[in-house]
MIZAKOL-579076 format. One record per residue (C-alpha): residue number from 0; x, y, z; residue in one letter. Coordinates in nm, 3 decimals, padded with zeros to 5 digits. Layout:
N
seq, px, py, pz, type
NUM, X, Y, Z, A $
...
// end
This chain:
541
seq, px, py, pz, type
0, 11.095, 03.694, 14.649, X $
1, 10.814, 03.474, 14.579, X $
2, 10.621, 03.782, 14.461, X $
3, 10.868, 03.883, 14.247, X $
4, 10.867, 03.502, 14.053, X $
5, 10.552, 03.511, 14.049, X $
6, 10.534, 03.818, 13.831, X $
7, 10.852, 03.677, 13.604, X $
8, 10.674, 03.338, 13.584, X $
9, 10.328, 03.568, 13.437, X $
10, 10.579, 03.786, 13.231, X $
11, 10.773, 03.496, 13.029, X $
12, 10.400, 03.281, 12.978, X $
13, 10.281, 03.648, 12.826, X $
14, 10.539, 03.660, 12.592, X $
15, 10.507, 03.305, 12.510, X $
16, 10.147, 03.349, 12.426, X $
17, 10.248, 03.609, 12.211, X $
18, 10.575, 03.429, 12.062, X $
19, 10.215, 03.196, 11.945, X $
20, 10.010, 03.357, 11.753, X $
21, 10.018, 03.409, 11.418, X $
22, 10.249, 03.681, 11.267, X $
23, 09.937, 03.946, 11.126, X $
24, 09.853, 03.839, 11.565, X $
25, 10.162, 03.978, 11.680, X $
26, 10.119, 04.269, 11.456, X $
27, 09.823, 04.417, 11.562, X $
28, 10.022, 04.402, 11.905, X $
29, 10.294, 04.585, 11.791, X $
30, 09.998, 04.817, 11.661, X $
31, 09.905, 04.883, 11.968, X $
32, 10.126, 04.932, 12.155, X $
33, 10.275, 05.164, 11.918, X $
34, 09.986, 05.355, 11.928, X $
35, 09.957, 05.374, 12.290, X $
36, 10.279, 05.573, 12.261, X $
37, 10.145, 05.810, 11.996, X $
38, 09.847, 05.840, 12.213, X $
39, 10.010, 06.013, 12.502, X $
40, 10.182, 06.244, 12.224, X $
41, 09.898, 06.317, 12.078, X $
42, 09.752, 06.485, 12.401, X $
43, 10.071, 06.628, 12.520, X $
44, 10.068, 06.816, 12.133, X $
45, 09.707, 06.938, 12.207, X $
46, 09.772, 07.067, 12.557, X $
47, 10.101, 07.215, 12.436, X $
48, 09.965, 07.424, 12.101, X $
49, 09.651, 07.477, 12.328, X $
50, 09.865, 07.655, 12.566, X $
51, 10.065, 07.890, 12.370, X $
52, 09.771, 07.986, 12.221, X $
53, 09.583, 08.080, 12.605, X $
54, 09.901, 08.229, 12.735, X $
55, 09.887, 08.608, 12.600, X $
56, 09.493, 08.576, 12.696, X $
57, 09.564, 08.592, 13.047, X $
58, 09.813, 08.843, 12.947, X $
59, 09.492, 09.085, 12.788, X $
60, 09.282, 08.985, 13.049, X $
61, 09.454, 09.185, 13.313, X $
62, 09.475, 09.481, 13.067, X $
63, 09.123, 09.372, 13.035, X $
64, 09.035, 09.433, 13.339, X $
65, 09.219, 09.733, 13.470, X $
66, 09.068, 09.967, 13.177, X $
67, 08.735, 09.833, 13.203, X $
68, 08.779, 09.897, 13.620, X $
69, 08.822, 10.309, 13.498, X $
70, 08.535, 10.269, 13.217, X $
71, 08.293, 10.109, 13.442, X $
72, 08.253, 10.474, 13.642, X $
73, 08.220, 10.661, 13.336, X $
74, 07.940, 10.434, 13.152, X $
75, 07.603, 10.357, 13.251, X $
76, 07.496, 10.024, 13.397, X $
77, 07.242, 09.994, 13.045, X $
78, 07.555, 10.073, 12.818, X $
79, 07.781, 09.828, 13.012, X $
80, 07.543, 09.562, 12.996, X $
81, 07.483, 09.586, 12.615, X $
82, 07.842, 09.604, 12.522, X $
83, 07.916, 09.273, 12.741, X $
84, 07.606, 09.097, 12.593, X $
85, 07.755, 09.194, 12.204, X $
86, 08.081, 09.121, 12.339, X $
87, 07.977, 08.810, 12.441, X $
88, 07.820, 08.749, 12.087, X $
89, 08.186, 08.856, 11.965, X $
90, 08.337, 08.590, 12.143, X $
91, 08.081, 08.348, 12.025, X $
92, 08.129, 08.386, 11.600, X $
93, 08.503, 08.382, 11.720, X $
94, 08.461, 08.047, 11.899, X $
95, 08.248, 07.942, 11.638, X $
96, 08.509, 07.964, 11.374, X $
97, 08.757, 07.841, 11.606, X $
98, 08.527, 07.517, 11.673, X $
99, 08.422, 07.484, 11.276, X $
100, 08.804, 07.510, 11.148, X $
101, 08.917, 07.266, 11.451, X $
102, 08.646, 06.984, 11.338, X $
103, 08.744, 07.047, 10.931, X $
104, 09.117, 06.971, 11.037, X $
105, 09.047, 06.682, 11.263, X $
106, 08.839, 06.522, 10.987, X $
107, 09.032, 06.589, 10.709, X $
108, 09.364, 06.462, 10.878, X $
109, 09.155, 06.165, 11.045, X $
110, 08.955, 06.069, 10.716, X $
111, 09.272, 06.058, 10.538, X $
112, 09.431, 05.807, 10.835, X $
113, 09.153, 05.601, 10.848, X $
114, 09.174, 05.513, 10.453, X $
115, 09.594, 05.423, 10.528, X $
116, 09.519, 05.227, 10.842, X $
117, 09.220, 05.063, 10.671, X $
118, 09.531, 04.960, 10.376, X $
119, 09.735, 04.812, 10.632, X $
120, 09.504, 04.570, 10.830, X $
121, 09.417, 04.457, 10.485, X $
122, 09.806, 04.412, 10.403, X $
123, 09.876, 04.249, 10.732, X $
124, 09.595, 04.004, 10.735, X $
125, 09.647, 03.886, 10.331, X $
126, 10.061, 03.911, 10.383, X $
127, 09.999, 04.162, 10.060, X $
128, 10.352, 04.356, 10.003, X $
129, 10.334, 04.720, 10.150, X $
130, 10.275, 04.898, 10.493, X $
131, 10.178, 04.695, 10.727, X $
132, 09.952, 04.760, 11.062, X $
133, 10.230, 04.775, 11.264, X $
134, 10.489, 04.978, 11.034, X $
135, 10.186, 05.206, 10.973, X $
136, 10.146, 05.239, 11.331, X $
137, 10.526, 05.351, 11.409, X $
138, 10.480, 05.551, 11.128, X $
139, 10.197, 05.768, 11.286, X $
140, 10.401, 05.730, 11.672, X $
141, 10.733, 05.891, 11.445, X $
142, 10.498, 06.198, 11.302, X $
143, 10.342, 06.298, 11.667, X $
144, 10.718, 06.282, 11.771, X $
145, 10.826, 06.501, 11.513, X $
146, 10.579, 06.737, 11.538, X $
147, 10.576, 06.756, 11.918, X $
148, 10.903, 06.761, 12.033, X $
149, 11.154, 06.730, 11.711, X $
150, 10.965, 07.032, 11.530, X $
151, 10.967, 07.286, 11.831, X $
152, 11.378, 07.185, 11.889, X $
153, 11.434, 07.249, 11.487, X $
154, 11.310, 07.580, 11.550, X $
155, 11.524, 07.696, 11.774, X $
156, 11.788, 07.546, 11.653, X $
157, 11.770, 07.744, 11.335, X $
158, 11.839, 08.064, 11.500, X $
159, 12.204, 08.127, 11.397, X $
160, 12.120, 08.063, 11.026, X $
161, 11.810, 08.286, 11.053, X $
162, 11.805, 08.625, 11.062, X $
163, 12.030, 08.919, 11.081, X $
164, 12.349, 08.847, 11.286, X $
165, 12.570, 09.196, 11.238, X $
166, 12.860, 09.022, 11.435, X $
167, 12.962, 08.763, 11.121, X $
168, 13.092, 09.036, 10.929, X $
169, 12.835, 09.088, 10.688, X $
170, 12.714, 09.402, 10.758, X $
171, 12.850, 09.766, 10.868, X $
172, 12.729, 10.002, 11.175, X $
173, 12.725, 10.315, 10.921, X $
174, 12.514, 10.542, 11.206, X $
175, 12.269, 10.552, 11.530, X $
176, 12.003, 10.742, 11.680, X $
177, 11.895, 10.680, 12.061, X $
178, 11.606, 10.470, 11.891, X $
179, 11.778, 10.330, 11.539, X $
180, 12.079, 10.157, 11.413, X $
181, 12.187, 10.206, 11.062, X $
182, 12.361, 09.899, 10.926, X $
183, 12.536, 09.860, 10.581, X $
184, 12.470, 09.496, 10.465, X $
185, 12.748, 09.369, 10.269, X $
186, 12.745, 09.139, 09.923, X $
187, 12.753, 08.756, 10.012, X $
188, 12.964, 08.667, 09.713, X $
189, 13.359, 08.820, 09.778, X $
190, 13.353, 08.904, 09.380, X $
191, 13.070, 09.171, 09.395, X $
192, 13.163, 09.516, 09.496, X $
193, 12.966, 09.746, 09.623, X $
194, 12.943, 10.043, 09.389, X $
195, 13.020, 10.352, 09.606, X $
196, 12.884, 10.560, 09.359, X $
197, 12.535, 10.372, 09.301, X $
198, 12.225, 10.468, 09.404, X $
199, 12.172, 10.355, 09.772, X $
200, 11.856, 10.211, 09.904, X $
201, 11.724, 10.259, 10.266, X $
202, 11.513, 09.924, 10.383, X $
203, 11.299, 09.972, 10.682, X $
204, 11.132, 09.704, 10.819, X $
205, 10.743, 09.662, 11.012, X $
206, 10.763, 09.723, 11.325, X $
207, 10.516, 09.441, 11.421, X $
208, 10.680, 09.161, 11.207, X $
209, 11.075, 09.266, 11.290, X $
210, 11.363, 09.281, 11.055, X $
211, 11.466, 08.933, 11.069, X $
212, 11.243, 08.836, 10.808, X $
213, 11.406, 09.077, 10.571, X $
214, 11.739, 08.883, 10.620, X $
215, 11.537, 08.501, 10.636, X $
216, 11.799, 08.242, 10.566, X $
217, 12.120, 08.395, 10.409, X $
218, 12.294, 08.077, 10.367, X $
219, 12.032, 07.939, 10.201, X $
220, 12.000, 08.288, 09.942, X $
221, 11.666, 08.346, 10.090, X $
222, 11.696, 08.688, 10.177, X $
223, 11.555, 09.021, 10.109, X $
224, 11.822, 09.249, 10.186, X $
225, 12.091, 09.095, 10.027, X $
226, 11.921, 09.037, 09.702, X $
227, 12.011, 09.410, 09.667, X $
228, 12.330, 09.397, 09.813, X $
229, 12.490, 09.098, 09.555, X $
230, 12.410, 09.332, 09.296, X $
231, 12.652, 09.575, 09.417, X $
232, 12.378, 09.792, 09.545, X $
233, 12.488, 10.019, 09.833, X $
234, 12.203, 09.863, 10.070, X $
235, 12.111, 09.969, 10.430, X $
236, 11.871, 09.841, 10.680, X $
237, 11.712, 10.051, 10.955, X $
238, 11.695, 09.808, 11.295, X $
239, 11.509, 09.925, 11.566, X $
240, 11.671, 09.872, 11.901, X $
241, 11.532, 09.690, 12.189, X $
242, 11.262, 09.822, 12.364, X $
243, 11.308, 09.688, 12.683, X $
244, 11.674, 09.804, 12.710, X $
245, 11.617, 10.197, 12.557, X $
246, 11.344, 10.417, 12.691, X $
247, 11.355, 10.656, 12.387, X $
248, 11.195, 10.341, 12.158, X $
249, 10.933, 10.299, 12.448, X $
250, 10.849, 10.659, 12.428, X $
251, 10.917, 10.756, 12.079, X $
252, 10.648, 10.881, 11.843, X $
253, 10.597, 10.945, 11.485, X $
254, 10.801, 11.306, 11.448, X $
255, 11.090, 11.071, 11.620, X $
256, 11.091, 10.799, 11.297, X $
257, 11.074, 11.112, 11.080, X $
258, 11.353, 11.245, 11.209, X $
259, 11.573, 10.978, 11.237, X $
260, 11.478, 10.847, 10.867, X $
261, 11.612, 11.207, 10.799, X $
262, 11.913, 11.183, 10.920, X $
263, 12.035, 10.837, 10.844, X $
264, 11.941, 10.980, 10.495, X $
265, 12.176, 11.274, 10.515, X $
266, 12.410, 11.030, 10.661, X $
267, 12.383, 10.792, 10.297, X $
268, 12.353, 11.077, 10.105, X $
269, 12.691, 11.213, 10.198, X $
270, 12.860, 10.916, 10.126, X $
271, 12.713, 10.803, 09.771, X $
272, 12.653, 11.111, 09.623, X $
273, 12.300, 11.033, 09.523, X $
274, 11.950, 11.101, 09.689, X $
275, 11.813, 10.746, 09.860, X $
276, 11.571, 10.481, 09.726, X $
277, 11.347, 10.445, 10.052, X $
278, 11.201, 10.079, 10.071, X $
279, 10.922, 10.008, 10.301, X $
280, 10.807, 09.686, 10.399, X $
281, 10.444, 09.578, 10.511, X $
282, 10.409, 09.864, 10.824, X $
283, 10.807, 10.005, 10.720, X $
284, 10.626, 10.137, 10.405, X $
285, 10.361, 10.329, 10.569, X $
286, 10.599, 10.483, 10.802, X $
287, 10.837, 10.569, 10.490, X $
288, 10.587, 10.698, 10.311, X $
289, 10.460, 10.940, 10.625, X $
290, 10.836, 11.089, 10.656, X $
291, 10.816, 11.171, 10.310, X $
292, 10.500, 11.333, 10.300, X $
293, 10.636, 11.554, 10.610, X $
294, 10.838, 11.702, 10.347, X $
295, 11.142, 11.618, 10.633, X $
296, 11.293, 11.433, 10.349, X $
297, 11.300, 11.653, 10.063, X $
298, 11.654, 11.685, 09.855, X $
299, 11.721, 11.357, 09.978, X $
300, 11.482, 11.092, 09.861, X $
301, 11.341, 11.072, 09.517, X $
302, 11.195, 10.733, 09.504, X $
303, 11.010, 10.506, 09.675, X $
304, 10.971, 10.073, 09.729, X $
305, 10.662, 09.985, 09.958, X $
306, 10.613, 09.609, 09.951, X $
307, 10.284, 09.431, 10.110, X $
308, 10.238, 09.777, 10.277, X $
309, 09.879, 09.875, 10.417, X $
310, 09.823, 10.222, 10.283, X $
311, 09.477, 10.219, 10.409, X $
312, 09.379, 09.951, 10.636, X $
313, 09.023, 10.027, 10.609, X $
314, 09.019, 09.882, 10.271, X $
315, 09.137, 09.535, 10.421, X $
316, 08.821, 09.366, 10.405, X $
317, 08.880, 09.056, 10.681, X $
318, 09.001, 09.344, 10.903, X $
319, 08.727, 09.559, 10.853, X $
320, 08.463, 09.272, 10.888, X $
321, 08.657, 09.181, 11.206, X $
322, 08.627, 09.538, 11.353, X $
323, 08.238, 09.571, 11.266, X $
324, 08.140, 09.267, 11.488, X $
325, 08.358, 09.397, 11.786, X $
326, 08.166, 09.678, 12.000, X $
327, 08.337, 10.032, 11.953, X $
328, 08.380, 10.011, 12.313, X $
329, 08.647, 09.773, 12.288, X $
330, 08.817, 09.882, 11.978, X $
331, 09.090, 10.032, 12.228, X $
332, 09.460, 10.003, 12.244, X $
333, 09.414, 10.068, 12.584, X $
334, 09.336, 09.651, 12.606, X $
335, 09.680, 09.586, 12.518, X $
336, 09.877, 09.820, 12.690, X $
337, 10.135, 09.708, 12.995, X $
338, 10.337, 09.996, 13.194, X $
339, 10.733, 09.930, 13.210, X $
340, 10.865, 09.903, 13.561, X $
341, 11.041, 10.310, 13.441, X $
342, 10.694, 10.393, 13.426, X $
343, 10.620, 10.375, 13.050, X $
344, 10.351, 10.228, 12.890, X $
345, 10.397, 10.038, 12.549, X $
346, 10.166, 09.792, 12.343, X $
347, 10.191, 09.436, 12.421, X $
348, 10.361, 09.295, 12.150, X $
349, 10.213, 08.881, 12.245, X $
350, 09.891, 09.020, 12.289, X $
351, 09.914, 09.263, 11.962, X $
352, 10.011, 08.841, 11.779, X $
353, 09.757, 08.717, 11.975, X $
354, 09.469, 08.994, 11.815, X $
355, 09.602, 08.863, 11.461, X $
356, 09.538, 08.543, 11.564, X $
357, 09.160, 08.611, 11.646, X $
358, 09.086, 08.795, 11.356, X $
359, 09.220, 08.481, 11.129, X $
360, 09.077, 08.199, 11.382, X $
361, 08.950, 07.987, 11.099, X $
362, 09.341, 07.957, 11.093, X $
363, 09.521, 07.987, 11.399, X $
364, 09.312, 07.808, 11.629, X $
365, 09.527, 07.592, 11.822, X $
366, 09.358, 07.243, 11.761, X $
367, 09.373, 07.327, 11.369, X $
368, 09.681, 07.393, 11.390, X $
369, 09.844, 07.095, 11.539, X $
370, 09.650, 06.927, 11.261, X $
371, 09.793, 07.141, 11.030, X $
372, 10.157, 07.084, 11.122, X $
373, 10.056, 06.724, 11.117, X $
374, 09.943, 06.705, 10.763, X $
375, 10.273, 06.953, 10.673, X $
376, 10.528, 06.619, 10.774, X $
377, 10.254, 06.372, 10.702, X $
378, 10.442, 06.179, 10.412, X $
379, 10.362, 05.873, 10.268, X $
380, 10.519, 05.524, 10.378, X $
381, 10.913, 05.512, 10.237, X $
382, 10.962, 05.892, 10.245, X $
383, 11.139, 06.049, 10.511, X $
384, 10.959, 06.295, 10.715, X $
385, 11.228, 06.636, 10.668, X $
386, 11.158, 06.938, 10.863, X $
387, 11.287, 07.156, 10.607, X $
388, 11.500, 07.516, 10.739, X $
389, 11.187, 07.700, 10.594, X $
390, 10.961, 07.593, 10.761, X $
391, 11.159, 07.629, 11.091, X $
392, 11.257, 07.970, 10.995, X $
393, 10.888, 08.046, 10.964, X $
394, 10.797, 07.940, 11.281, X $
395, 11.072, 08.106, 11.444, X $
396, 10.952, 08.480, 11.272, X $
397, 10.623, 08.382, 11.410, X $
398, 10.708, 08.277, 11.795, X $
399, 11.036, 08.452, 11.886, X $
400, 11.035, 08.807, 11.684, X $
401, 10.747, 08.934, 11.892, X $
402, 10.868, 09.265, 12.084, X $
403, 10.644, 09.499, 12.242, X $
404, 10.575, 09.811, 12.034, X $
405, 10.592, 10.150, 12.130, X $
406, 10.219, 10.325, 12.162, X $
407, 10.284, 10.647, 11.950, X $
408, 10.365, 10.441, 11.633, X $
409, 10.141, 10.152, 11.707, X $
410, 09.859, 10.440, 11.756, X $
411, 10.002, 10.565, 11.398, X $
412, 09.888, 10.199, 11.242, X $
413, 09.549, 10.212, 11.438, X $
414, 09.459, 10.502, 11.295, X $
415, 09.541, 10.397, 10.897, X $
416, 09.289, 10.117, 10.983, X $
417, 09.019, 10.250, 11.108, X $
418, 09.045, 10.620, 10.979, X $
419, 09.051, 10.597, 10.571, X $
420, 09.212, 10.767, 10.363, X $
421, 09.006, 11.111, 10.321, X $
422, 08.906, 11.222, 09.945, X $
423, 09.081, 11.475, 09.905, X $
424, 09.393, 11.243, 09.991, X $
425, 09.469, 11.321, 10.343, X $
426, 09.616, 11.075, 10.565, X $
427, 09.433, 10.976, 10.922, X $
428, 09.754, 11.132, 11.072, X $
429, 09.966, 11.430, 11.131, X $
430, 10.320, 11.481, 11.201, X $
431, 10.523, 11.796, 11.291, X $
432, 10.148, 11.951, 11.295, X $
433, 10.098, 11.887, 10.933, X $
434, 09.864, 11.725, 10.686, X $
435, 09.988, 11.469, 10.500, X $
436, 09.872, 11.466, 10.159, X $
437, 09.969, 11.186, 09.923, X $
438, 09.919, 11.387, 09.620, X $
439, 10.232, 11.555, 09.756, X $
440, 10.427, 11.211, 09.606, X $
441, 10.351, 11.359, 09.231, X $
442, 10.442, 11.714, 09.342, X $
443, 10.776, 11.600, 09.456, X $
444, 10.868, 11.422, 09.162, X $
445, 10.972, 11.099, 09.419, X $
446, 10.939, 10.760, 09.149, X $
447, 10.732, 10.470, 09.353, X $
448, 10.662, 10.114, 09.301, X $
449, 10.405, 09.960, 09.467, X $
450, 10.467, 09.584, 09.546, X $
451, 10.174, 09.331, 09.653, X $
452, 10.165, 08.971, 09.714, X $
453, 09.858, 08.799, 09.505, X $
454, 09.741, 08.616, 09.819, X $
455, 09.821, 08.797, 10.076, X $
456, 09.563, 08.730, 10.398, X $
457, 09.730, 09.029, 10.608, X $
458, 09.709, 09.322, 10.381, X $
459, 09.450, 09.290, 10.138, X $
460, 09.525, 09.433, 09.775, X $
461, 09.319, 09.742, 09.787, X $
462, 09.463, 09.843, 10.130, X $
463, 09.808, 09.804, 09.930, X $
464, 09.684, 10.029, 09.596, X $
465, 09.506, 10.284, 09.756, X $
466, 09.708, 10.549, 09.634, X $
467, 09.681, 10.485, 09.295, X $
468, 09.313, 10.668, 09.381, X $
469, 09.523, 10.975, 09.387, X $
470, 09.846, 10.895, 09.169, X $
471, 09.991, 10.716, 08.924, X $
472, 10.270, 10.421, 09.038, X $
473, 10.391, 10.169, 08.930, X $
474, 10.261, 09.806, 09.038, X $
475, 10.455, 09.466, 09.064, X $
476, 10.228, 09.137, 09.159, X $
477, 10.378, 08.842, 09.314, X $
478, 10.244, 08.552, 09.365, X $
479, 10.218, 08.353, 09.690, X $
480, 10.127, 08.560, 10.056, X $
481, 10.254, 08.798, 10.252, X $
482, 10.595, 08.700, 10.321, X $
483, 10.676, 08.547, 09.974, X $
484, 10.860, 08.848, 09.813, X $
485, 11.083, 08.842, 10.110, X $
486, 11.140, 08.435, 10.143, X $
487, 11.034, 08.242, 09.798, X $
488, 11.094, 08.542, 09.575, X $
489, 11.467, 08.691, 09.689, X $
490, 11.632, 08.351, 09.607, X $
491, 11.811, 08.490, 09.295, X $
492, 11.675, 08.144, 09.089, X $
493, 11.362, 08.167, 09.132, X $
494, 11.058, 08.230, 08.917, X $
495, 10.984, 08.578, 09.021, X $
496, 11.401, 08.673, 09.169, X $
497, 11.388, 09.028, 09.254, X $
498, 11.618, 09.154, 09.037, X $
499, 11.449, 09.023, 08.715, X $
500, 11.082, 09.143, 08.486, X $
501, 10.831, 08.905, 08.491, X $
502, 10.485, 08.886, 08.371, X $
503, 10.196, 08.796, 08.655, X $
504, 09.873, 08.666, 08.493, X $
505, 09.676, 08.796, 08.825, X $
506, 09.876, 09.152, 08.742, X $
507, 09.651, 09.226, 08.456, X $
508, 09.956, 09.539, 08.316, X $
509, 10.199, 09.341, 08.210, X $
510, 10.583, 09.298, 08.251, X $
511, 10.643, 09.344, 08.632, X $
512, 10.973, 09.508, 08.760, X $
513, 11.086, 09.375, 09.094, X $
514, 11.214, 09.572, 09.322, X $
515, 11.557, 09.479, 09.295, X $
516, 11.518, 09.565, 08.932, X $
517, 11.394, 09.850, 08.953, X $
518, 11.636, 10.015, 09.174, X $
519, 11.872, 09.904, 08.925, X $
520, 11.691, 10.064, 08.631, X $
521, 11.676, 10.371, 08.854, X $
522, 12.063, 10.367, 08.923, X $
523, 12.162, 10.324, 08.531, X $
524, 11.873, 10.590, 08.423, X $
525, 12.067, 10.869, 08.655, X $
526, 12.408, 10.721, 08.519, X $
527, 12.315, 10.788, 08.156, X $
528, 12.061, 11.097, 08.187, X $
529, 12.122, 11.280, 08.474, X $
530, 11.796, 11.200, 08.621, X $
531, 11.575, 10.928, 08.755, X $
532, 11.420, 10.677, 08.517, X $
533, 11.066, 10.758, 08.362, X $
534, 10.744, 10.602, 08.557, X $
535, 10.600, 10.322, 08.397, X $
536, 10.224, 10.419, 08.450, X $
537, 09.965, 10.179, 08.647, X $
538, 09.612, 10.294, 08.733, X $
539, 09.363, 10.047, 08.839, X $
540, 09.251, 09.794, 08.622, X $
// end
């Protein structure tokens, strides 16, 4: 007991000592012990994006070293050693970036905090109107809360307004294959109709980035797929089905997407009347364009959407450069492979995100980007710090939509970047045991616009417009990166909506047709002629 008034006896004289000084005193007490708090947040952030950044390493470590166990035997002692020691060099300019981009962040962000908190000592101390020490102090304990713990619980919150949801209604099951499911998306506003007679589109989706981000926010008119479907387009989306639940997606190979792109074709074609639009996006569009070069899908597609699509990923330069420092040892899907308790083996899909993330580690290491989420809800003193449904939406695409990937396509998309396009116009695979030719686009009359984003870091423009070596297409620009056309660009107000012509200063040919639009034009070209709309020509500029 005596203990115990001791300590309230040394408590109530602190306080009073406190209750003393003078206000800018008590202040820089609140200061600190505001930023004790943001302190321990802080750290818990670092350790926390630090983490989910290691996590699929240990994941390709084990991959690591099971294949290296087999290759070991079959390579001599001299050749292991001097693929470790280049390896090792690898790692190094990786860690090196890692380090460089990490330091830029921290200064930046710190530099910037150092000039406010320098602002308020000077308004606490001269009682000047504005922040003061302590206010700016809560201020920085409020953004390390949001960031750390408010942020991550945004994100998953926003998972029933993001994404496709075929329960609400909205869309139609119009067919299935043991690896596909053919969905009808319906028009968002009741007083568009879809015209059964119009010319339907087909939208296939990456397989590495999922569909969701074709169907982003709905609600909020952000949304690639139904920027067709409110113009009474008769849209459909092709959704993979889950790979841990069906062995035939585990197993299935390029003659299998083919096939099933044939027949969900044959399906639409029955009902409309009118051969299919085929819209590829990012990976969907190399796929699409495969199938048609098969000639699988002849009588029933006549024209062609890629957007963001890598046609030849050998013409991605940060790719390329990224593929020349690692040893050719290495450059192995066998390093991300994992076997399925059935017995199967399929790529990694964490550890496929996680290769992405090395190749771009001037961005995506973890300390930069805790820095960079930081800055992102940094706002000035007086504005509220929002975490807006984008940017939750975003974040969600990026941490939840990773699936693993079956090893016959994903071998497919490892081939278009390492193998290039040959001259004569052959692509670096074969399906059904036959050459695919892209010059075969011209001979089968199909119409195709080519649609790139102007600062896109994951497919680089001439890995978009390679074909345009071999053919003549048509070419939209739009501006932003990779995901724009599908997020910033299908809201139907904005500056470059879908369904409108624009002109692109970067474009260099003009008035640009989005896709939307161009569908359209398609649709009232057959209506009035007969026949699809002429090609507005493009060649390289």
């Amino acid at each position: 007991m005596k203990n115990q008034a001791n300590k309230d006896s040394h408590f109530a004289e602190t306080m009073n000592h406190f209750a003393e000084l003078p206000e800018w005193g008590t202040k820089l007490v609140e200061a600190y012990l505001e930023n004790s708090k943001a302190a321990q947040i802080y750290w818990n952030g670092v350790l926390k994006y630090t983490n989910e950044f290691v996590t699929p390493f240990w994941i390709a470590l084990n991959s690591f070293s099971n294949l290296e166990q087999i290759k070991a035997v079959r390579i001599s002692p001299v050749e292991t050693l001097r693929d470790y020691f280049e390896l090792l060099q690898f790692n190094n300019q990786i860690g090196t970036k890692g380090l460089t981009s990490s330091y830029e962040a921290m200064t930046d962000f710190n530099l910037r905090k150092m000039t406010e908190a320098l602002g308020a000592v000077l308004n606490t101390l001269s009682n000047r109107n504005g922040e003061d020490i302590s206010e700016y102090a809560a201020r920085q304990r409020q953004l390390m809360n949001l960031v750390v713990y408010e942020y991550p619980k945004a994100i998953l919150d926003i998972e029933p307004e993001y994404g496709f949801h075929f329960d609400n209604g909205g869309y139609v099951k119009a067919a299935e294959t043991d690896r596909f499911d053919l969905y009808q998306v319906l028009p968002q506003d009741p007083q568009v109709e879809v015209r059964t007679d119009g010319k339907p589109v087909i939208i296939v989706p990456p397989y590495v980035l999922g569909a969701n981000i074709l169907a982003f926010l709905p609600g909020e008119g952000k949304s690639y797929v139904h920027a067709f479907a409110n113009q009474g387009i008769p849209t459909y989306i092709r959704i993979l089905k889950d790979i841990d639940l069906h062995a035939a997606v585990q197993t299935m190979s390029g003659e299998d997407d083919a096939s099933d792109t044939r027949f969900f074709c044959e399906k639409v074609y029955a009902k409309h009347g009118k051969p299919v639009t085929l819209n590829g996006f990012c990976q969907g569009g190399f796929m699409t364009l495969c199938a048609i070069l098969t000639g699988e899908l002849d009588g029933l597609v006549d024209a062609h959407i890629t957007c963001v699509a890598p046609m030849d990923g050998t013409r991605s330069q940060s790719l390329v450069e990224y593929l020349q420092h690692l040893p050719a040892r290495f450059r192995d899907l066998g390093y991300a492979l994992k076997t399925l308790p059935n017995g199967n083996r399929v790529v990694d899909g964490k550890v496929m995100s996680w290769v992405y993330k090395l190749k771009s580690m001037e961005r995506e290491a973890p300390v930069s980007t805790f820095f960079r989420d930081l800055s992102m809800f940094d706002k000035p003193a007086g504005k509220p710090m929002n975490i807006s449904k984008t940017a939750a939406a975003i974040n969600h695409w990026m941490l939840y939509d990773r699936k693993d990937l079956p090893l016959g396509i994903t071998q497919m998309s490892f081939d278009s970047y390492t193998k290039p396009i040959s001259k004569d116009g052959n692509l670096p695979v074969t399906l059904f045991g036959r050459s695919l030719n892209i010059k075969q686009i011209k001979e089968k009359g199909i119409n195709w616009l080519i649609c790139i984003a102007e600062q896109d870091d994951l497919v680089d423009e001439p890995a978009a417009l390679a074909p345009l070596d071999f053919l003549e297409a048509e070419v939209t620009v739009f501006p932003k990166g990779h995901g724009a056309i599908a997020t910033s660009w299908s809201v139907p107000t904005s500056t470059h909506a879908l369904h409108t012509c624009f002109v692109h200063p970067a474009s260099k040919r003009g008035e640009c047709r989005g896709p939307v639009r161009y569908q359209l034009d398609l649709d009232e070209a057959m209506r009035n002629a007969g026949k699809p709309a002429p090609q507005k020509k493009a060649g390289r500029k």
